[in-house]
Residue frames as a rotation matrix with the C-alpha (Angstrom) as fourth column:
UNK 1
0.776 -0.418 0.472 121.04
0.181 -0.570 -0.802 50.94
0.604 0.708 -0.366 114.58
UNK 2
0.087 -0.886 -0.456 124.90
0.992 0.119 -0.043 51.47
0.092 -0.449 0.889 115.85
UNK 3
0.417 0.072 -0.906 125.95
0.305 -0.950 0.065 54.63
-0.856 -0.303 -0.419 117.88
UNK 4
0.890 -0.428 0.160 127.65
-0.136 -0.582 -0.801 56.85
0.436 0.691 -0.576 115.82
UNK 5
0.626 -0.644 -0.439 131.35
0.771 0.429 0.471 56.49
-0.115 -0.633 0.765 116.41
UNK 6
0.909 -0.357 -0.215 134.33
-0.377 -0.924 -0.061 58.73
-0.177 0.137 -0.975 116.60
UNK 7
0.804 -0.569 -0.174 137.63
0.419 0.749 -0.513 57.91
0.422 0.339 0.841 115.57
UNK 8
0.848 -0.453 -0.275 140.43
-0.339 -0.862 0.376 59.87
-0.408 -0.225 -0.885 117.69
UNK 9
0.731 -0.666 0.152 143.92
0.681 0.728 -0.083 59.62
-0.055 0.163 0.985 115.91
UNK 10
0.935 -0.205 0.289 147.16
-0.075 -0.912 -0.404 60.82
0.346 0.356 -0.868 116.80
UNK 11
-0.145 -0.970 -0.194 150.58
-0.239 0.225 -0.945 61.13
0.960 -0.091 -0.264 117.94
UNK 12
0.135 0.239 -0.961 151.46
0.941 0.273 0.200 59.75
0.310 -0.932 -0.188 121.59
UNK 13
-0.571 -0.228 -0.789 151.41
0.533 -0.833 -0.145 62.76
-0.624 -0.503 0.597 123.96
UNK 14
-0.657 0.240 0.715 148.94
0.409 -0.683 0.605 64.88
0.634 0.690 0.350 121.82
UNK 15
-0.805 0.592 0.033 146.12
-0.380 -0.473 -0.795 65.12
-0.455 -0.652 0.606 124.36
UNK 16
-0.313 0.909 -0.274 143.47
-0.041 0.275 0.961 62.44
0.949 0.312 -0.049 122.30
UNK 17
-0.240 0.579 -0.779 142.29
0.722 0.643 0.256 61.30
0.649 -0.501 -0.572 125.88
UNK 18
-0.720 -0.118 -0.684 142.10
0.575 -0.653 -0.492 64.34
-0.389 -0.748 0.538 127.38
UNK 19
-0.965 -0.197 0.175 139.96
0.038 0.553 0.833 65.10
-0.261 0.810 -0.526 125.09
UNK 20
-0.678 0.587 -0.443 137.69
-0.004 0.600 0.800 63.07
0.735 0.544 -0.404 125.21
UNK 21
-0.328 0.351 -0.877 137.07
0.942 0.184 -0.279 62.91
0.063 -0.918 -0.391 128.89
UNK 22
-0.904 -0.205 -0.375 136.58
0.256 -0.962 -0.092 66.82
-0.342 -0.179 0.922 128.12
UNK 23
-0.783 0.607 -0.137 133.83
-0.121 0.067 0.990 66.01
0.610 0.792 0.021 125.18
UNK 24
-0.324 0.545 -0.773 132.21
0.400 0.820 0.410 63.90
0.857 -0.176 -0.483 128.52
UNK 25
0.564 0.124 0.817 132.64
-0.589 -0.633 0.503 66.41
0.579 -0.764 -0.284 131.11
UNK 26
0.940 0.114 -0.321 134.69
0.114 0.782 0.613 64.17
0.321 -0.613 0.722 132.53
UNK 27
0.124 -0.992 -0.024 138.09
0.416 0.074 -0.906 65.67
0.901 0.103 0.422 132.62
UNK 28
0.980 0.059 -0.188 139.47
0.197 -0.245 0.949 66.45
0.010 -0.968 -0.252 135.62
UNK 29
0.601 -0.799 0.013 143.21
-0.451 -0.352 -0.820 68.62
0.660 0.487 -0.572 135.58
UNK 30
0.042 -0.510 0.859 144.37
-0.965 0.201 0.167 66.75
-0.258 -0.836 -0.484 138.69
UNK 31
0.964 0.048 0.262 143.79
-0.023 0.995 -0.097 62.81
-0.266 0.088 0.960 136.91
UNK 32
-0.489 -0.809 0.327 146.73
-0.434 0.551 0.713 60.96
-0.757 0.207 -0.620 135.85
UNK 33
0.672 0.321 -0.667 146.50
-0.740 0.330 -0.586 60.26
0.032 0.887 0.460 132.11
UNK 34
0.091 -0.285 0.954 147.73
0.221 0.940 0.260 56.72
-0.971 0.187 0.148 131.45
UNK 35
-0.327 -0.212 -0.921 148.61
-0.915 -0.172 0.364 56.55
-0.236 0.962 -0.138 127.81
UNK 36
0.768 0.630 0.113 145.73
-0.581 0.760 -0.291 54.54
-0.269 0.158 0.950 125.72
UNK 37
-0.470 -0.639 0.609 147.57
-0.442 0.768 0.464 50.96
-0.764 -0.051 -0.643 125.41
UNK 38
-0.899 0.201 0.388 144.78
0.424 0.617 0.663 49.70
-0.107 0.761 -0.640 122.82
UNK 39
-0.555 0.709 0.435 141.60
0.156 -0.425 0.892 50.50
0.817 0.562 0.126 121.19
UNK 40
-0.710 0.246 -0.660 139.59
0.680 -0.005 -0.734 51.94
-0.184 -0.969 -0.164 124.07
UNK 41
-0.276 0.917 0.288 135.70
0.683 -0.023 0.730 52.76
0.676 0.398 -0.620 123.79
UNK 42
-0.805 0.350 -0.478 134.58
0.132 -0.681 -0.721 56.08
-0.578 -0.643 0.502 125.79
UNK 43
0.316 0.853 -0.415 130.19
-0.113 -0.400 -0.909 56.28
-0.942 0.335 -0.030 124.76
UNK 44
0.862 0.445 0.242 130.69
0.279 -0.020 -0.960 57.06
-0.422 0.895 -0.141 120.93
UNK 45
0.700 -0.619 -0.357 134.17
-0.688 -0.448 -0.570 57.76
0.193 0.645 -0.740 120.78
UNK 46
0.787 -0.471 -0.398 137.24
0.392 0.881 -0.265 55.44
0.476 0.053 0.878 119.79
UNK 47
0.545 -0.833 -0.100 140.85
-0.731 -0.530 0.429 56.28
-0.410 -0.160 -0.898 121.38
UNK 48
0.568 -0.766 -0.301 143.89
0.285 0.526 -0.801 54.88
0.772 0.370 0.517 119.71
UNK 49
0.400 -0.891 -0.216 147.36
0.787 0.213 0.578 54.47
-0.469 -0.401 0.787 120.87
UNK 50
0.244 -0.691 -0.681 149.78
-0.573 -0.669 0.474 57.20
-0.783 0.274 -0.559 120.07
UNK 51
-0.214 -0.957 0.197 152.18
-0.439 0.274 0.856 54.74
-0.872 0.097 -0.479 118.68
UNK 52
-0.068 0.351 0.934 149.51
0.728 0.658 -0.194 53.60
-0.683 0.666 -0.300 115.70
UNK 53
0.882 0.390 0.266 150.19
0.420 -0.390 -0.819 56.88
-0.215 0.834 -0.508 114.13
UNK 54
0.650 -0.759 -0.038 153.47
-0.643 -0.576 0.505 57.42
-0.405 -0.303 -0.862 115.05
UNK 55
-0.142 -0.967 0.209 154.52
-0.561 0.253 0.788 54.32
-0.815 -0.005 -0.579 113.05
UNK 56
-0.096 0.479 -0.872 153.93
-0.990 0.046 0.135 53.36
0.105 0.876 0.470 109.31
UNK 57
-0.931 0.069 -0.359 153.47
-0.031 0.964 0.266 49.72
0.364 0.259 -0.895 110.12
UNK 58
-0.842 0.494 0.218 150.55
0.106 0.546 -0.831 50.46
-0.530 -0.676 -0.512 111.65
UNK 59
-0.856 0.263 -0.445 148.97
-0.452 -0.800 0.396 52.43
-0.252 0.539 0.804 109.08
UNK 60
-0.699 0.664 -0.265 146.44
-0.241 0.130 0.962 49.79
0.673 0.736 0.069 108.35
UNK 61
-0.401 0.616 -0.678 145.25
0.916 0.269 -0.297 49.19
-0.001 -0.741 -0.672 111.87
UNK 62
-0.743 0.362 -0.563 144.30
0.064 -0.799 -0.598 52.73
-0.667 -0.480 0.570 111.59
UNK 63
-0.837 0.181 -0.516 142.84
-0.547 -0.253 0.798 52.34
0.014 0.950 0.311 108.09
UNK 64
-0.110 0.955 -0.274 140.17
0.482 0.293 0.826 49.34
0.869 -0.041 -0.493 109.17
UNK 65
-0.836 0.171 -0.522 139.57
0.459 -0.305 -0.835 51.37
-0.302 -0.937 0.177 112.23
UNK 66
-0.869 0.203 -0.451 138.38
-0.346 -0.901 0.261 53.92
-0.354 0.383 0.854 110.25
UNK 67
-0.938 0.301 -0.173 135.48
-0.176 0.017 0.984 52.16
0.299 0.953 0.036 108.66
UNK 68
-0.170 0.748 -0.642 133.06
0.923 0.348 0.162 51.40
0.344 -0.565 -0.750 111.48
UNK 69
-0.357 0.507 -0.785 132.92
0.722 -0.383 -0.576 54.87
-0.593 -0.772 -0.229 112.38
UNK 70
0.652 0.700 0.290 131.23
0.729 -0.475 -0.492 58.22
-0.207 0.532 -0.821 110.95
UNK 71
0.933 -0.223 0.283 134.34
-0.163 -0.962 -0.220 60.62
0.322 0.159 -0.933 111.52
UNK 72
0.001 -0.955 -0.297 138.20
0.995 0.029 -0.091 60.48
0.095 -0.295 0.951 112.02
UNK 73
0.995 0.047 -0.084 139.10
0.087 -0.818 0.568 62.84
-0.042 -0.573 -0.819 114.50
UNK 74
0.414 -0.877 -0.243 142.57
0.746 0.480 -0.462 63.74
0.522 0.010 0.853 113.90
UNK 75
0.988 -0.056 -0.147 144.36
0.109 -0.423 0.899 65.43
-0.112 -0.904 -0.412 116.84
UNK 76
0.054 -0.960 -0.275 147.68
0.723 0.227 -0.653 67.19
0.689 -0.164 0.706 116.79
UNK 77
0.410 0.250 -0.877 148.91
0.906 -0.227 0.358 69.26
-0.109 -0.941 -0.320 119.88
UNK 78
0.877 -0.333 0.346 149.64
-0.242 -0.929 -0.280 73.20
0.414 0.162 -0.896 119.58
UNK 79
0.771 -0.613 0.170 152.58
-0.478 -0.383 0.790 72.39
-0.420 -0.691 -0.589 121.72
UNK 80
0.572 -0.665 0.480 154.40
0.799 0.585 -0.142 69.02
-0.187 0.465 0.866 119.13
UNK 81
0.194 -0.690 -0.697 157.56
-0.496 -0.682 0.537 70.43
-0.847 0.242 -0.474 117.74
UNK 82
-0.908 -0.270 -0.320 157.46
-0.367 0.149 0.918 67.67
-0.200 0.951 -0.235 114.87
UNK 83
0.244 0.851 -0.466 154.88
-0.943 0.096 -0.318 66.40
-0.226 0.517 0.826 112.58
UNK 84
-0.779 -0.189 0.597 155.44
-0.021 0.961 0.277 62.31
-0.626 0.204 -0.753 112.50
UNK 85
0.317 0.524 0.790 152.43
0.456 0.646 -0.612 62.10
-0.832 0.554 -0.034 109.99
UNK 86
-0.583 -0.351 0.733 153.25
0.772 0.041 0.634 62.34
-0.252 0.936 0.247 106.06
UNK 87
-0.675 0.547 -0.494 151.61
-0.527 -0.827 -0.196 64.75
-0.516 0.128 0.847 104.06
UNK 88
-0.424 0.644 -0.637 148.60
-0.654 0.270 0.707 63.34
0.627 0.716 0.307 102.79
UNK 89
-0.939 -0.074 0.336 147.66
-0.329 0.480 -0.813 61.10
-0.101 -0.874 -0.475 105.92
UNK 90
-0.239 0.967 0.085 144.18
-0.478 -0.041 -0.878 61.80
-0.845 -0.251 0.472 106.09
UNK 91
0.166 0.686 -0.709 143.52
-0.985 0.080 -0.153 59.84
-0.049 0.723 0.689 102.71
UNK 92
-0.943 -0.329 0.048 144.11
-0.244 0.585 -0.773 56.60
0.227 -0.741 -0.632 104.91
UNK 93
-0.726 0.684 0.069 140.88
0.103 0.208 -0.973 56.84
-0.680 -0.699 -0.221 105.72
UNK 94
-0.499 0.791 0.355 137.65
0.623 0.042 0.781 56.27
0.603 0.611 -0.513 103.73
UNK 95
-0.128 0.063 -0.990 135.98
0.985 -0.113 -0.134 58.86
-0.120 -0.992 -0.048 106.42
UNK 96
0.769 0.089 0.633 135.66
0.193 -0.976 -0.098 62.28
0.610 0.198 -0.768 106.75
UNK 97
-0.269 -0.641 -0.719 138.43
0.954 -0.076 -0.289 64.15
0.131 -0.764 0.632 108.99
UNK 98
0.936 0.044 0.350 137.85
-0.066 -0.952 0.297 66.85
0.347 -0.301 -0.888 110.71
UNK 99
-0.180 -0.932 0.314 141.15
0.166 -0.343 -0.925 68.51
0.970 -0.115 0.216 112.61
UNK 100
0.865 0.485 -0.128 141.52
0.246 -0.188 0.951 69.29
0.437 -0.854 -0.282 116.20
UNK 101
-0.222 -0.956 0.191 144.72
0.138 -0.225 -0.965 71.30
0.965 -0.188 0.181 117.53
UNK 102
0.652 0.133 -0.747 144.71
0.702 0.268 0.660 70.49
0.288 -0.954 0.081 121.34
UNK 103
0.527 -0.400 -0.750 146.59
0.770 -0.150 0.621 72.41
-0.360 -0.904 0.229 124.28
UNK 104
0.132 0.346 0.929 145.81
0.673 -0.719 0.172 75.66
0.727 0.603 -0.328 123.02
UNK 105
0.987 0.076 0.143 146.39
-0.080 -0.537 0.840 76.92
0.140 -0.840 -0.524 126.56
UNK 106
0.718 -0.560 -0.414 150.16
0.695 0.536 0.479 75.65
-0.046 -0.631 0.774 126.63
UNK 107
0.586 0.020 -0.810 152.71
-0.023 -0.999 -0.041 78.36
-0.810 0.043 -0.585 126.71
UNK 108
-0.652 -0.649 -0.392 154.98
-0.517 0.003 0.856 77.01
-0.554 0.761 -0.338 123.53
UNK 109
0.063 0.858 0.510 151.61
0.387 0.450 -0.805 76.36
-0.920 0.248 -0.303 121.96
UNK 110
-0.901 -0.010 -0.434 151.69
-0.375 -0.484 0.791 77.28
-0.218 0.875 0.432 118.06
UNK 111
0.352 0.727 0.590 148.14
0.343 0.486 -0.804 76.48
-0.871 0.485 -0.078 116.46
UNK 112
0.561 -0.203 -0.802 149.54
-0.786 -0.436 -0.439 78.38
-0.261 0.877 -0.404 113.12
UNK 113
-0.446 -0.858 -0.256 151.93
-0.870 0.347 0.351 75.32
-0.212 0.379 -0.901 112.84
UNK 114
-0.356 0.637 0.684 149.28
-0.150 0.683 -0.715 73.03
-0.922 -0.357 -0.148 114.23
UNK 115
0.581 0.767 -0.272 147.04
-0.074 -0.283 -0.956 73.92
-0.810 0.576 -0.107 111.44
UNK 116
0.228 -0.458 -0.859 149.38
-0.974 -0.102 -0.204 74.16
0.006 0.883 -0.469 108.65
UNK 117
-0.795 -0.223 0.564 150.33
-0.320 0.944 -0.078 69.81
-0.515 -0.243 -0.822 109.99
UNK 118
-0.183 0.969 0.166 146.69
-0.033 0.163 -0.986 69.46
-0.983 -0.186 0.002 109.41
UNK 119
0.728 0.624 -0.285 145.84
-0.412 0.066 -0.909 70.75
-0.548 0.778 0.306 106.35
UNK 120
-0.139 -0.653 -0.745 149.34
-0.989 0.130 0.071 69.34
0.050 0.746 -0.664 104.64
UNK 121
-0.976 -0.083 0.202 148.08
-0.084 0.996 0.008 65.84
-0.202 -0.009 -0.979 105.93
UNK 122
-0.951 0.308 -0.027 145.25
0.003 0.097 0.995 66.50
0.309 0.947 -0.093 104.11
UNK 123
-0.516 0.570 -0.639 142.46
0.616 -0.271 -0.739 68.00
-0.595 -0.775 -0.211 106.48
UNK 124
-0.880 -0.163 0.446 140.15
0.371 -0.822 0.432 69.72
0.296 0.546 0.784 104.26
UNK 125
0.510 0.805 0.302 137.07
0.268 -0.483 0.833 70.19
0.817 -0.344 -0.463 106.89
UNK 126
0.873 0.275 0.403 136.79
-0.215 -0.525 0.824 71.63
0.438 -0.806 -0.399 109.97
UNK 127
-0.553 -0.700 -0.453 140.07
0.503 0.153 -0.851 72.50
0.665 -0.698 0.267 112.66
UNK 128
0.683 0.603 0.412 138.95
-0.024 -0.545 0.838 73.22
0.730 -0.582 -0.358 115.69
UNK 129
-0.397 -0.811 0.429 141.27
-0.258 -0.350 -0.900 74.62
0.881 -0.469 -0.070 118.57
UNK 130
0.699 0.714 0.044 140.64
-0.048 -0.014 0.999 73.42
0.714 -0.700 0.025 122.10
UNK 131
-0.476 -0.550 0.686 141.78
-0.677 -0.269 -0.685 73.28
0.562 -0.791 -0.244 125.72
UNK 132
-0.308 0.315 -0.898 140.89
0.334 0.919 0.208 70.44
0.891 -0.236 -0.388 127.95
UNK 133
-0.681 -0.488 -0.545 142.24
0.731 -0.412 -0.544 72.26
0.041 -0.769 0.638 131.00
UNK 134
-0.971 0.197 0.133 140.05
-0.175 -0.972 0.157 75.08
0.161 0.129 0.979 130.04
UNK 135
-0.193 0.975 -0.110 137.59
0.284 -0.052 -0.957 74.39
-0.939 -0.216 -0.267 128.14
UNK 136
-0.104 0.086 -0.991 138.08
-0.403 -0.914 -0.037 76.31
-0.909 0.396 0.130 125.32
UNK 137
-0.382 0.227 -0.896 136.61
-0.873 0.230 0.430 75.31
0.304 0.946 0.110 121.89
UNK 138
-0.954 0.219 0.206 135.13
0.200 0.974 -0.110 71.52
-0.225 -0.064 -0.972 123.68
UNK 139
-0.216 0.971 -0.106 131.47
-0.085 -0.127 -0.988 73.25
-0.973 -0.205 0.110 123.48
UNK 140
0.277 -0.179 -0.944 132.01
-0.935 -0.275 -0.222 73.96
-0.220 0.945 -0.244 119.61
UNK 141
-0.563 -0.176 -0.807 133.25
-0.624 0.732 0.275 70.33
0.542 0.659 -0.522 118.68
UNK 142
-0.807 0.504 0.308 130.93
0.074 0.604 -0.793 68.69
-0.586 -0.618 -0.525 121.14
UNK 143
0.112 0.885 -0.451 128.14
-0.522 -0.334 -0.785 70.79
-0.846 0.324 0.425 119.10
UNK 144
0.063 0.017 -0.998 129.41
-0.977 0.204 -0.058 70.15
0.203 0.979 0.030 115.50
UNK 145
-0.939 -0.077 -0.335 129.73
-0.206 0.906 0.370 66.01
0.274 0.417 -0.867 116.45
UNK 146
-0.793 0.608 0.031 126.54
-0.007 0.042 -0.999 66.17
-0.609 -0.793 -0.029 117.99
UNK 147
0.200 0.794 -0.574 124.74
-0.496 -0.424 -0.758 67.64
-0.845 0.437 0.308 115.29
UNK 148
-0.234 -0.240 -0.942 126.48
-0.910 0.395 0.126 65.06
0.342 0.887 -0.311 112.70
UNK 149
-0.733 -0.090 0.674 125.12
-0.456 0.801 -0.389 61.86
-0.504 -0.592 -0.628 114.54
């Protein structure tokens, strides 16, 4: 039987790989993020590229992406000042989406805008707020993908 997978999608600069390495315990505030260049496997989650959601030609690399795993993790940062996905995004995917509004710690963080990105691109489960840097909210989505494996 295949792990369970995760899908992470989002703009470039949101904070998908940070993330993740958070999900793993693995983050560390002193690394040097690299920005993901192609599909890149971390255990049970997928990272994308920014730049496959940040541009409608890619829309279908995100769309078979989507079908090998169990969840699309979409990821926008408390700190973006625009929304680059349409409204309706999330129905791209055959998938569930959950939400995830990253860098919750920054100081021109909005999650009220975050959230409102979300649910107009068509998020209608779970947002969950987090902080790499911290910490804050990774225990809480670490639990809820855990317990959906």
């Amino acid at each position: 039987m295949l792990k369970t997978k995760y899908l992470f999608v989002g703009s470039t600069g949101c904070g998908k790989t940070s993330l993740i390495f958070a999900l793993l315990d693995q983050y560390d505030p002193n690394m040097r993020i690299i920005p993901t260049q192609g599909m890149t496997c971390h255990g049970t989650y997928i990272d994308l590229p920014g730049n496959y959601c940040d541009n409608p030609d890619c829309y279908s690399i995100l769309s078979v992406c989507s079908q090998q795993v169990q969840f699309v993790v979409l990821v926008v940062g408390a700190d973006q000042r625009s929304m680059l996905m349409p409204e309706g995004f999330s129905h791209l995917f055959i998938r569930p989406v959950i939400g995830v509004i990253t860098k919750i710690d920054e100081l021109n963080a909005n999650c009220e805008r975050a959230e409102l990105w979300h649910r107009r691109a068509g998020v209608s489960g779970p947002i969950y707020s987090v902080s790499a840097r911290t910490g804050a909210g990774i225990v809480s989505l670490r639990q809820f993908l855990e317990n959906d494996e």
